[in-house]
MARZA-291932 format. One record per residue (C-alpha): x, y, z; residue number from 1. Coordinates in nm, 2 decimals. Layout:
+--------+--------+--------+---------+
:      x :      y :      z : drentor :
+--------+--------+--------+---------+
:      X :      Y :      Z :     NUM :
...
+--------+--------+--------+---------+
//
This chain:
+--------+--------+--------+---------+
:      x :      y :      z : drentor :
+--------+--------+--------+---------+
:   0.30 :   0.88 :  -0.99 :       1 :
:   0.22 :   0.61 :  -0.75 :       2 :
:   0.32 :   0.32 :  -1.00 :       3 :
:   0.63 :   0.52 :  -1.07 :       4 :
:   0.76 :   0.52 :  -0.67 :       5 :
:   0.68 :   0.17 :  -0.63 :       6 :
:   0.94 :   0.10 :  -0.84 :       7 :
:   1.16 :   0.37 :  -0.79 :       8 :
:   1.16 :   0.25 :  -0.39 :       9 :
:   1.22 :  -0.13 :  -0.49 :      10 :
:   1.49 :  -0.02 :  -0.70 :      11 :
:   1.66 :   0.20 :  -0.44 :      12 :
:   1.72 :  -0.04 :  -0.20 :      13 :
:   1.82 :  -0.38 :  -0.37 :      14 :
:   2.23 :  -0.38 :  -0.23 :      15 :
:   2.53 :  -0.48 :  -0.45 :      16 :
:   2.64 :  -0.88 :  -0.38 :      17 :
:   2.87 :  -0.89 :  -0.12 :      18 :
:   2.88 :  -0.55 :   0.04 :      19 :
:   2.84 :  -0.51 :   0.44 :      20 :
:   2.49 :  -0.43 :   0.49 :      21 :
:   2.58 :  -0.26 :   0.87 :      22 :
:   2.82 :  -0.01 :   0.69 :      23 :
:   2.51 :   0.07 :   0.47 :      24 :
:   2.29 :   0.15 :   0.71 :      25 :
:   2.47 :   0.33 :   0.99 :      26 :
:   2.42 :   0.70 :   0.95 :      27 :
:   2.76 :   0.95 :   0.96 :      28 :
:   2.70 :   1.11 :   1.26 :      29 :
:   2.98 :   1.37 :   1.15 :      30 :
:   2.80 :   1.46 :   0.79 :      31 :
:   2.44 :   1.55 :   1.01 :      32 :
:   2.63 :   1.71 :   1.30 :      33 :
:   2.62 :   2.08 :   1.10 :      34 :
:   2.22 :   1.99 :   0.98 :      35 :
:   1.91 :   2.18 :   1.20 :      36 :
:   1.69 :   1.89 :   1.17 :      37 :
:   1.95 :   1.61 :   1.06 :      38 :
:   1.63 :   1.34 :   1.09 :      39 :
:   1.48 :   1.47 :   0.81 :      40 :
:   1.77 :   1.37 :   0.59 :      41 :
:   1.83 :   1.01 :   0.44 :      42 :
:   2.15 :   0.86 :   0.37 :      43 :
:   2.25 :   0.66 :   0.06 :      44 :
:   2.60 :   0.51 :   0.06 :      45 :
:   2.82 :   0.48 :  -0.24 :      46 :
:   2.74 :   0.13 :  -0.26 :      47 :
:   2.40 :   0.22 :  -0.46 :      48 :
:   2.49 :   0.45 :  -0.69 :      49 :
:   2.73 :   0.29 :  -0.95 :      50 :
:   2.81 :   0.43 :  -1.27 :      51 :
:   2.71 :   0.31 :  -1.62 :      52 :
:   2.35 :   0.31 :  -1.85 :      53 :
:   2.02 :   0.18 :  -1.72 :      54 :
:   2.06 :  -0.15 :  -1.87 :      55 :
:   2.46 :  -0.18 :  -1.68 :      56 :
:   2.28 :  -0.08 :  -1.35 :      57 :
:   1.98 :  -0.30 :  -1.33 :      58 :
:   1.88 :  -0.45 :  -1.00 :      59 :
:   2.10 :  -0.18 :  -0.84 :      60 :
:   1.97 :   0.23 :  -0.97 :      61 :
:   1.78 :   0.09 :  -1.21 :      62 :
:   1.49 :  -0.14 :  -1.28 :      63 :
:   1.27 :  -0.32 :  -1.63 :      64 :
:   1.00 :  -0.51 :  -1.56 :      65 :
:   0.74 :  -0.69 :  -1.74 :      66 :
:   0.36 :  -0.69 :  -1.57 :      67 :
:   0.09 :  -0.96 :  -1.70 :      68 :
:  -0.26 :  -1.01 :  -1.54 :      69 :
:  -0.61 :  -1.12 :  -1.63 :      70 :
:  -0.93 :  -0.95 :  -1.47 :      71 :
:  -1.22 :  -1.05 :  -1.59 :      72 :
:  -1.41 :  -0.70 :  -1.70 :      73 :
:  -1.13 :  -0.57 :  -1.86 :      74 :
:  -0.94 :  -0.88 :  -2.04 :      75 :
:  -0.63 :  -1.05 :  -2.04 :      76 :
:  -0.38 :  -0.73 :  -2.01 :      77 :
:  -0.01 :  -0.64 :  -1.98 :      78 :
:   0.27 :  -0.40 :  -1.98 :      79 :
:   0.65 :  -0.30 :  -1.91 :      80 :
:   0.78 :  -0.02 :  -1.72 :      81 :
:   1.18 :   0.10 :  -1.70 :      82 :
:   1.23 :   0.32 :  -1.40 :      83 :
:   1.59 :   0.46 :  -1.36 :      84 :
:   1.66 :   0.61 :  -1.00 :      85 :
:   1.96 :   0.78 :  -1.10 :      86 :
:   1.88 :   0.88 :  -1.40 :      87 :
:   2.16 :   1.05 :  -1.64 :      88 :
:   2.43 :   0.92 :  -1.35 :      89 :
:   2.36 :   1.22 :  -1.13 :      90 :
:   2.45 :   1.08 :  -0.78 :      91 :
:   2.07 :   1.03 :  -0.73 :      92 :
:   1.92 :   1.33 :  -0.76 :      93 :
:   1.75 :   1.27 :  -1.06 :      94 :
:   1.48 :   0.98 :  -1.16 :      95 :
:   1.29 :   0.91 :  -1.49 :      96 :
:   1.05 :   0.63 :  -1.54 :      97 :
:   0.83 :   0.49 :  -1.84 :      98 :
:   0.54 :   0.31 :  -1.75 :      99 :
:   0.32 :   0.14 :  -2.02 :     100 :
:  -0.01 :  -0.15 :  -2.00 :     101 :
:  -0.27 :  -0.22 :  -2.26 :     102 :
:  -0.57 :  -0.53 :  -2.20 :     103 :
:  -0.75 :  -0.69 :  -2.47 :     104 :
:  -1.07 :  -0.50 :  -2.40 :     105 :
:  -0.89 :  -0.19 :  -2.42 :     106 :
:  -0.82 :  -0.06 :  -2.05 :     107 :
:  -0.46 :   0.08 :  -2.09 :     108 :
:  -0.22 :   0.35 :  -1.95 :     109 :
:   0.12 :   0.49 :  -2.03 :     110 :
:   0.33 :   0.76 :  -1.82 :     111 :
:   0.64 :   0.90 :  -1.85 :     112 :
:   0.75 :   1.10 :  -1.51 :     113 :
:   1.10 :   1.29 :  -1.42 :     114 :
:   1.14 :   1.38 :  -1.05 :     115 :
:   1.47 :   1.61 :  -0.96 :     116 :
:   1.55 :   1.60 :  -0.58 :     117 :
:   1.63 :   1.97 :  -0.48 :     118 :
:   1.78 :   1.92 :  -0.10 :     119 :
:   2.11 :   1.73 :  -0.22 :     120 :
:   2.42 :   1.68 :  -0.10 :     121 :
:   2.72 :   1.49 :  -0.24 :     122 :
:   2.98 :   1.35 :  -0.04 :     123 :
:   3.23 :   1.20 :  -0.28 :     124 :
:   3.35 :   0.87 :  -0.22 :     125 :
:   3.06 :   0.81 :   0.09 :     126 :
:   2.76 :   0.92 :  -0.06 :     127 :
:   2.47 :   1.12 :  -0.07 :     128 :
:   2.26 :   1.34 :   0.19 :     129 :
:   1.90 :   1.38 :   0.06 :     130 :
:   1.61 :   1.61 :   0.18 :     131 :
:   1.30 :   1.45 :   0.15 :     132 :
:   1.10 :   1.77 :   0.17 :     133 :
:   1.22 :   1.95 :  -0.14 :     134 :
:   1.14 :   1.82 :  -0.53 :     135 :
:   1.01 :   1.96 :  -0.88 :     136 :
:   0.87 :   1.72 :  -1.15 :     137 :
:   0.69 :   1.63 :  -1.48 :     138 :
:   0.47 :   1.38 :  -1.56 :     139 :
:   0.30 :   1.30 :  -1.89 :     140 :
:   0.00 :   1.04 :  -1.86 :     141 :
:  -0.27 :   0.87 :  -2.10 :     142 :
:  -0.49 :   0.62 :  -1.96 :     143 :
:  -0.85 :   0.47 :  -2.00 :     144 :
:  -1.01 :   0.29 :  -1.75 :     145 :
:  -1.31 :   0.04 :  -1.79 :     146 :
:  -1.43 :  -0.02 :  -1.44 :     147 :
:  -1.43 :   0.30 :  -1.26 :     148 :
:  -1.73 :   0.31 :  -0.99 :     149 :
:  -1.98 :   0.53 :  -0.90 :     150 :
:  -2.26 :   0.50 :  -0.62 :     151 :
:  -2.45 :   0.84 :  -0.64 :     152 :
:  -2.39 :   1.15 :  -0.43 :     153 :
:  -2.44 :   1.16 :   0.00 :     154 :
:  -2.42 :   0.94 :   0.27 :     155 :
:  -2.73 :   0.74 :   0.26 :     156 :
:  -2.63 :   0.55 :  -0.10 :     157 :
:  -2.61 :   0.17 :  -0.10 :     158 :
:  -2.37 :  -0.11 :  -0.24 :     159 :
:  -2.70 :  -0.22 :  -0.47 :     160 :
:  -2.66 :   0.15 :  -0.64 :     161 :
:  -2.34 :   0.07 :  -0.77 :     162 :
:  -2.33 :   0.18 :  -1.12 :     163 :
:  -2.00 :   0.25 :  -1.34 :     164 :
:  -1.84 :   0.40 :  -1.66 :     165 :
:  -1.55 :   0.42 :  -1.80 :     166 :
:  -1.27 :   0.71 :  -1.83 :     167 :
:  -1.03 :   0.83 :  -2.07 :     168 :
:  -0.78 :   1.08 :  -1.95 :     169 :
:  -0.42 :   1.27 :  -2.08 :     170 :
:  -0.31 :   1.47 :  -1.85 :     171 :
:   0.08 :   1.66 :  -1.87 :     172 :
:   0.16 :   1.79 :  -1.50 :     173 :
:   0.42 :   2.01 :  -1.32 :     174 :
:   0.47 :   2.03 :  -0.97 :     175 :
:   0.72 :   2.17 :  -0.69 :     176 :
:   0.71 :   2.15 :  -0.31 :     177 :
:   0.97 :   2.35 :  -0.14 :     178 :
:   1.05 :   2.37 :   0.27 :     179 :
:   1.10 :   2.70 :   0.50 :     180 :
:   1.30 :   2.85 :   0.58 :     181 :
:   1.56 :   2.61 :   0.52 :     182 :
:   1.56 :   2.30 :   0.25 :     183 :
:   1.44 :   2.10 :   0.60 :     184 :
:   1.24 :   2.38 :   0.73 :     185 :
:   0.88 :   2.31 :   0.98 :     186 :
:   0.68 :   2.47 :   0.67 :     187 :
:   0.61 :   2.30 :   0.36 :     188 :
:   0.47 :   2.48 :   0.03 :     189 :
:   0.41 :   2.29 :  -0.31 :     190 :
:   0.19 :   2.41 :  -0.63 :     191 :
:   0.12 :   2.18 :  -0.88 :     192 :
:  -0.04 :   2.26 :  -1.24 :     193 :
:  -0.22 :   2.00 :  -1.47 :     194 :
:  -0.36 :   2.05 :  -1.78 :     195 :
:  -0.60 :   1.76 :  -1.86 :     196 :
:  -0.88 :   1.61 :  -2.09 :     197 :
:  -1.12 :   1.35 :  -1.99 :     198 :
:  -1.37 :   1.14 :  -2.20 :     199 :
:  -1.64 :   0.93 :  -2.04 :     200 :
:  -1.81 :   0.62 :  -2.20 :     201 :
:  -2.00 :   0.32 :  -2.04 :     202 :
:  -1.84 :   0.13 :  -1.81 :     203 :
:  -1.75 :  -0.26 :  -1.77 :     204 :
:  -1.79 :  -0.39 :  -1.45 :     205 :
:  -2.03 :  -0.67 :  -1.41 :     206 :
:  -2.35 :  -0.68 :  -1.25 :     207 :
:  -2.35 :  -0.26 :  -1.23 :     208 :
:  -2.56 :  -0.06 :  -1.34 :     209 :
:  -2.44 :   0.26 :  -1.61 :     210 :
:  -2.35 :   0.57 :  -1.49 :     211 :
:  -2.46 :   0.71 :  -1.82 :     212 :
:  -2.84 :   0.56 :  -1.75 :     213 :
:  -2.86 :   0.61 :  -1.38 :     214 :
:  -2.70 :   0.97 :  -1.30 :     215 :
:  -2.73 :   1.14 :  -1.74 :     216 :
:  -2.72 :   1.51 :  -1.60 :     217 :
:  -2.40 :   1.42 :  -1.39 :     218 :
:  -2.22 :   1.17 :  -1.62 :     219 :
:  -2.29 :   1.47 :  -1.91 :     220 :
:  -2.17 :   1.73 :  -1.67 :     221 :
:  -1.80 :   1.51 :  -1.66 :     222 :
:  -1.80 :   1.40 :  -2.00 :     223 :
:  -1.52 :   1.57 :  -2.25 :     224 :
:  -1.40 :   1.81 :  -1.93 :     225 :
:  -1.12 :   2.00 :  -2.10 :     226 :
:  -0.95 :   2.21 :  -1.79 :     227 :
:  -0.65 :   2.34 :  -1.60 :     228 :
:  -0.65 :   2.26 :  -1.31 :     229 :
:  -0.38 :   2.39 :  -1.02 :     230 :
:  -0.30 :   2.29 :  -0.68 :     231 :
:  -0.16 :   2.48 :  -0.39 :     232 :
:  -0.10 :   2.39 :  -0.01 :     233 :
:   0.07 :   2.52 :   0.27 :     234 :
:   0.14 :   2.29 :   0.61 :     235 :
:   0.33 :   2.28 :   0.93 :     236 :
:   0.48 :   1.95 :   0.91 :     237 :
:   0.77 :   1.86 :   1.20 :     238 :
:   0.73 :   1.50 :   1.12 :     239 :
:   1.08 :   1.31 :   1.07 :     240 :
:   1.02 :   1.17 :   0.76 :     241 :
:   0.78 :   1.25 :   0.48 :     242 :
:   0.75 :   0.87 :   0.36 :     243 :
:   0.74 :   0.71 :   0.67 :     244 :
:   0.76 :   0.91 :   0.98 :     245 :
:   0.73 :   0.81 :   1.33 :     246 :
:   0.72 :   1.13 :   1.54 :     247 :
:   0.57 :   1.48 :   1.48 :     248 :
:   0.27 :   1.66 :   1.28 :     249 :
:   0.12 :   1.80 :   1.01 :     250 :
:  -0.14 :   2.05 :   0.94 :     251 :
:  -0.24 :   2.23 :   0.65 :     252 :
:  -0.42 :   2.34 :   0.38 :     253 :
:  -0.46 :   2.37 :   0.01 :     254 :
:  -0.70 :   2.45 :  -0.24 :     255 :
:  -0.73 :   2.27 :  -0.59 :     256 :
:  -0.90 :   2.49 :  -0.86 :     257 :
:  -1.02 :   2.48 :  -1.21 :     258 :
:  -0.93 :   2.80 :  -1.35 :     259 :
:  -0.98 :   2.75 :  -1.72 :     260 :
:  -1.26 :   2.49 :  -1.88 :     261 :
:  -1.37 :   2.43 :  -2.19 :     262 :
:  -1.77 :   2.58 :  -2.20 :     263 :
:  -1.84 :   2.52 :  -1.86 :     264 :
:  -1.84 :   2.70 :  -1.47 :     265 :
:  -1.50 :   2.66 :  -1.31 :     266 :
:  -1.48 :   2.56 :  -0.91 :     267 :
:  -1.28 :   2.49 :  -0.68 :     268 :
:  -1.18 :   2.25 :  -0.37 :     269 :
:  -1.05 :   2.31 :  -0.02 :     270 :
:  -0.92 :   2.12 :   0.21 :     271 :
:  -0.78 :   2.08 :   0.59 :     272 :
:  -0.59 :   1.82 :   0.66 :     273 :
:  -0.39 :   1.70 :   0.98 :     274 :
:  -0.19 :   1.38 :   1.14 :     275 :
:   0.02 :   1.30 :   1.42 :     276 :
:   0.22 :   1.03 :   1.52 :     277 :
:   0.38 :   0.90 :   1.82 :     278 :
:   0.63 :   0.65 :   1.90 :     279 :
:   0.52 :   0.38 :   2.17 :     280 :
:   0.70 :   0.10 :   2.36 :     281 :
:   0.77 :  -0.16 :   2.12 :     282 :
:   0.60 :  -0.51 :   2.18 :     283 :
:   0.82 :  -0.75 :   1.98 :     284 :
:   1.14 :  -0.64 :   2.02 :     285 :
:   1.40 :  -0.36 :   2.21 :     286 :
:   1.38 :  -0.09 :   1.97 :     287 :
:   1.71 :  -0.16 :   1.80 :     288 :
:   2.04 :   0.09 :   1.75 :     289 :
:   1.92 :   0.42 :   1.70 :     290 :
:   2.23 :   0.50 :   1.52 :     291 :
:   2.10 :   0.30 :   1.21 :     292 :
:   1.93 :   0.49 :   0.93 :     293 :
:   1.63 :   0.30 :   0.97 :     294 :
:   1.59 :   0.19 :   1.35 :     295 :
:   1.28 :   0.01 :   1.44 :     296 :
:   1.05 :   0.21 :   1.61 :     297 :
:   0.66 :   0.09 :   1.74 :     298 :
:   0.45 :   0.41 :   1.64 :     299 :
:   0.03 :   0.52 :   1.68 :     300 :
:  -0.12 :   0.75 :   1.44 :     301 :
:  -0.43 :   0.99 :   1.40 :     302 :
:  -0.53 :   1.16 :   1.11 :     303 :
:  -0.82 :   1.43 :   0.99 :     304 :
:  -0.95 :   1.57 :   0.73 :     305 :
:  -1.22 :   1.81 :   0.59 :     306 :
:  -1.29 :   1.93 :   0.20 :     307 :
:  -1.56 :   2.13 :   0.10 :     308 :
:  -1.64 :   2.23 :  -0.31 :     309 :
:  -1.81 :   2.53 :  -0.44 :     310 :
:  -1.86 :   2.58 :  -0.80 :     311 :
:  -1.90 :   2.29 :  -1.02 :     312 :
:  -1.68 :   2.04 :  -0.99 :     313 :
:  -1.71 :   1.70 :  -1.25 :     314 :
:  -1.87 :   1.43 :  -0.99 :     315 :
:  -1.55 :   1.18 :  -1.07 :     316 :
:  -1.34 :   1.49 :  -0.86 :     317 :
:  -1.56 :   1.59 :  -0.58 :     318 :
:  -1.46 :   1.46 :  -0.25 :     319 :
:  -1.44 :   1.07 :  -0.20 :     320 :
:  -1.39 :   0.79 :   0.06 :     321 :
:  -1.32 :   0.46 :   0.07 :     322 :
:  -1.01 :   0.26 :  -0.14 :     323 :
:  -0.68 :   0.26 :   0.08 :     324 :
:  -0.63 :   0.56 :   0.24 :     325 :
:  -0.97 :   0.66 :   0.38 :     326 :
:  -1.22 :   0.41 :   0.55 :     327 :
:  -1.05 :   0.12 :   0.42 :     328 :
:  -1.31 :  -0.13 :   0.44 :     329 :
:  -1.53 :  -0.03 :   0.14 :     330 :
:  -1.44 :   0.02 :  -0.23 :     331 :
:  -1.27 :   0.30 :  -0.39 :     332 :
:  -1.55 :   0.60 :  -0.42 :     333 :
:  -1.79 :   0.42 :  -0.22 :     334 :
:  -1.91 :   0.77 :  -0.06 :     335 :
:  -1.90 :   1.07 :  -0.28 :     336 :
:  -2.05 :   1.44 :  -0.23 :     337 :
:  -1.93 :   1.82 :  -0.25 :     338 :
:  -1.78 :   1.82 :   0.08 :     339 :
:  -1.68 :   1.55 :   0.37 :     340 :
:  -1.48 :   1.44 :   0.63 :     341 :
:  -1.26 :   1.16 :   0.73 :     342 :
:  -1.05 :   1.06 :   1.07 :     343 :
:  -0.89 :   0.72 :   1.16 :     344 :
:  -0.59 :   0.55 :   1.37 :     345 :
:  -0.34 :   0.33 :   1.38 :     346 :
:  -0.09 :   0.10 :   1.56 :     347 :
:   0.22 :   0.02 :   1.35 :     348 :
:   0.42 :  -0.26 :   1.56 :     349 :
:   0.66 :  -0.42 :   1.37 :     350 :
:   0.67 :  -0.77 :   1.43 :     351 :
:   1.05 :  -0.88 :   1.23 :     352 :
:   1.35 :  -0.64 :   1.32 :     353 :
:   1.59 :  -0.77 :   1.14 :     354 :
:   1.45 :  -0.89 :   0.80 :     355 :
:   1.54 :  -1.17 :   0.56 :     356 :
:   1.62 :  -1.27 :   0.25 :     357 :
:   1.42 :  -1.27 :   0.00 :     358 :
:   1.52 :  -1.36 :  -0.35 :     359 :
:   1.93 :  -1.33 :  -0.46 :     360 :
:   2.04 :  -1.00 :  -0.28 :     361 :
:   1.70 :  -0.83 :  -0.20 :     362 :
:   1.58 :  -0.83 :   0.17 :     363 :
:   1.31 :  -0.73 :   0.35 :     364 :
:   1.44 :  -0.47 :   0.59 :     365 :
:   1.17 :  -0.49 :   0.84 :     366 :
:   0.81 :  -0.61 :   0.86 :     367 :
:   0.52 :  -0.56 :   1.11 :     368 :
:   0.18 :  -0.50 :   1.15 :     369 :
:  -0.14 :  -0.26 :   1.18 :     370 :
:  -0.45 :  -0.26 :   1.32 :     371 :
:  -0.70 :   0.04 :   1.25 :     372 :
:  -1.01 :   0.17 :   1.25 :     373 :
:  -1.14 :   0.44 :   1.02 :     374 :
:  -1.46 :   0.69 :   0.99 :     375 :
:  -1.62 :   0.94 :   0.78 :     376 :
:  -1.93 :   1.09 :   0.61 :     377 :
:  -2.03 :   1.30 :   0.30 :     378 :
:  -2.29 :   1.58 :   0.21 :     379 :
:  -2.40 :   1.83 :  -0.01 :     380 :
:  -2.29 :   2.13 :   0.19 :     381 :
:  -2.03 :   2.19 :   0.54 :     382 :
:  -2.32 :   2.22 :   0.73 :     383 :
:  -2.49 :   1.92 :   0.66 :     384 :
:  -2.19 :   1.69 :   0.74 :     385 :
:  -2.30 :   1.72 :   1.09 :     386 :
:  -2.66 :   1.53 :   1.03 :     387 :
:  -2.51 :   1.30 :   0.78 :     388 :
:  -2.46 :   0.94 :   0.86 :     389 :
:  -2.12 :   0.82 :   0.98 :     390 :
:  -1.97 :   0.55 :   0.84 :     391 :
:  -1.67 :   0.38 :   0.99 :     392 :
:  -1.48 :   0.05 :   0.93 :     393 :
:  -1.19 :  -0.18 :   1.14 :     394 :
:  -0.90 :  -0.39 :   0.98 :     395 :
:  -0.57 :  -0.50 :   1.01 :     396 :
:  -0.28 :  -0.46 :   0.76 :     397 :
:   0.04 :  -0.58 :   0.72 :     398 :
:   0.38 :  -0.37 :   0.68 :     399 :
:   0.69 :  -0.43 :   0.47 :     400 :
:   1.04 :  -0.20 :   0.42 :     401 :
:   1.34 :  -0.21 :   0.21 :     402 :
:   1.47 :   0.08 :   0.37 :     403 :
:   1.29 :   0.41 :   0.56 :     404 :
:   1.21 :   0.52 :   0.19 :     405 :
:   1.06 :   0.20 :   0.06 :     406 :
:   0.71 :   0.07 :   0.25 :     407 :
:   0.46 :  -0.13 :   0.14 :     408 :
:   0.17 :  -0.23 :   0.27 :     409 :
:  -0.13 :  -0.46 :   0.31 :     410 :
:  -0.50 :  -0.36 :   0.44 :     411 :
:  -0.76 :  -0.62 :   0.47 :     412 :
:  -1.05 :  -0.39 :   0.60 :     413 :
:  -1.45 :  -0.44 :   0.72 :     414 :
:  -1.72 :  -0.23 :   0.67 :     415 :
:  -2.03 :  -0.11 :   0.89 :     416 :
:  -2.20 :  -0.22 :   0.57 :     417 :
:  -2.09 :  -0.57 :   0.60 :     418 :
:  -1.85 :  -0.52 :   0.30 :     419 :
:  -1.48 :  -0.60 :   0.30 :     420 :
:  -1.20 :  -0.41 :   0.14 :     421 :
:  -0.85 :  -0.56 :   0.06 :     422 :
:  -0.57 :  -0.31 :  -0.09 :     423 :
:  -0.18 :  -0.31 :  -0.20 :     424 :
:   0.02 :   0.00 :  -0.19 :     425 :
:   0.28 :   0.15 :  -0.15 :     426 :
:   0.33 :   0.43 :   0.13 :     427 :
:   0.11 :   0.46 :   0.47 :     428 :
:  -0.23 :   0.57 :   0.42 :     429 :
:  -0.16 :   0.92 :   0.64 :     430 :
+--------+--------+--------+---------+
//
């Protein structure tokens, strides 16, 4: 659903003409008082939740956009997507989005996701008090991509391996995550089910190699995979915010199995993960009124994790690093293998306090800056992570809000390898 909260996020904070954006953002102290953890909440005025269809609300609850691009292994390509934050005028508790994109060489995808809020509470004629900790939703997705990469299995691959294929997936998804023992409780569950097909052909990308030449037993292995797969976790998380927190932890675990597949083995994947994040004296600025919604606040932050597979697992879903959440200065996939490990941190400063305008009544609520450095490795087996080479990488990124739901982000990374890595997203990477 990542598409789908980039635009849901854009949409949420874009304020009507003329209102008082100090009255938006001040939090009512009174509403929170009667609340165990009243951080963990986020406040959305009146002001952004007017009545009317999704066409009568755009730029305010709801958003249509038109995408066009041109990359050169997959053709000139475009698309439209109509997210609606409010969706069926329900005081924000509710969202639906469509999401569709088709190129001329064929690389498309269309989604259509439903997300209902479960910690809500309406204050009529104020606003809205919203959990962030507490959801269900739906998602139906087709997509076929042309470039997907694939450098072989362990540690010791290099960037001259790179081979790729190309994917076809549907996929139709439920998932829930609920808090204990209250809707803003220290212990977070969630279970997710997805039932999905996935088709593999030659891929596209220039210069690479084929996955179906280079790796046959593997690329067969993942080709027409028919399964349900199912997700469950269980974490400690005292973090103030799920989206972007800046004190607190979380640790957990979860496993992701395969249940049922069509005329193959099912397996399974487990995984520990952790982070922690500290506030720090800010360097550009005074730290702001902390009786805003969103005060600025200077933050480090560490982050672990370890997965290990057993069974047999398709090699496009075993255990991955690089992209933009995990050693961010090689591609997406770069390592790959049945089990590995990853750790990094970060210093978020943020640089611009009071944001500015950027285009009729949409501001930039805050903007900064990060510098990290990331490491990891992959291997067949748990034990073996501990012989395998480490790889790390350094970068710097940079950081832009619309409000404490809404980041985005920049990452220009380096590679031991020599590589560099640049990514756009939406959310912090841990």
């Amino acid at each position: 659903m990542s598409a789908t909260w980039i635009l849901i996020s854009m949409l949420s904070v874009i304020p009507l003409g003329g209102q008082d954006d100090q009255v938006v953002e001040l939090r009512p102290q009174e509403l929170l008082a009667d609340l165990d953890h009243p951080d963990r909440w986020r406040w959305i005025p009146e002001e952004r939740m007017p009545l009317g269809n999704v066409f009568e609300r755009v730029l305010v609850s709801s958003f249509i956009t038109p995408v066009v691009f041109f990359e050169g292994d997959v053709g000139a390509g475009g698309g439209l997507g109509i997210t609606d934050i409010d969706f069926l005028n329900q005081r924000r508790s509710q969202f639906a989005s469509i999401w569709a994109t088709y190129t001329s060489e064929g690389q498309r995808h269309y989604s259509i996701s439903w997300l209902k809020w479960l910690s809500h509470r309406d204050e009529p004629g104020r606003g809205v008090l919203q959990g962030d900790r507490d959801f269900l939703g739906l998602s139906v997705n087709h997509s076929k991509t042309l470039t997907s990469r694939f450098f072989g299995l362990g540690a010791d691959t290099t960037l001259p391996d790179e081979a790729s294929y190309s994917r076809k997936t549907n996929s139709l998804q439920f998932e829930i995550q609920r808090s204990l023992p209250k809707n803003d409780g220290d212990w977070i569950w969630n279970l997710a089910g997805t039932l999905q097909s996935d088709e593999l052909a030659s891929g596209r990308v220039t210069g690479a190699l084929d996955v179906a030449d280079e790796h046959p037993l593997l690329f067969s292995e993942g080709d027409g995979y028919d399964a349900l797969w199912f997700q469950a976790g269980l974490r400690h998380d005292t973090r103030d915010a799920q989206h972007l927190p800046y004190q607190g932890h979380s640790i957990g675990v979860s496993i992701l199995t395969i249940p049922l597949v069509s005329s193959r083995e099912g397996g399974a994947i487990a995984s520990l993960k952790a982070n922690w994040i500290r506030p720090v004296t800010p360097l550009f600025h005074d730290g702001g009124d902390m009786n805003l919604d969103h005060p600025p606040i200077d933050s480090c932050a560490a982050y672990f994790s370890l997965s290990s597979s057993i069974g047999e697992i398709p090699f496009w879903a075993l255990p991955t690093l690089g992209g933009d959440h995990t050693l961010r200065g090689t591609i997406r996939g770069r390592w790959r293998d049945r089990c590995a490990w990853a750790t990094g941190v970060e210093w978020r400063p943020w640089v611009v306090e009071d944001g500015f305008a950027l285009a009729w009544d949409l501001r930039i609520e805050r903007a900064g800056l990060a510098l990290f450095a990331d490491a990891g490795s992959v291997a067949p087996e748990l034990g073996a992570l501990l012989d395998a080479a480490v790889h790390s990488s350094i970068g710097v990124g940079a950081r832009f809000t619309f409000e404490r739901q809404a980041l985005f982000r920049v990452d220009l990374g380096w590679s031991d390898e020599g590589d560099t890595n640049l990514s756009i997203s939406y959310g912090l990477p841990f």
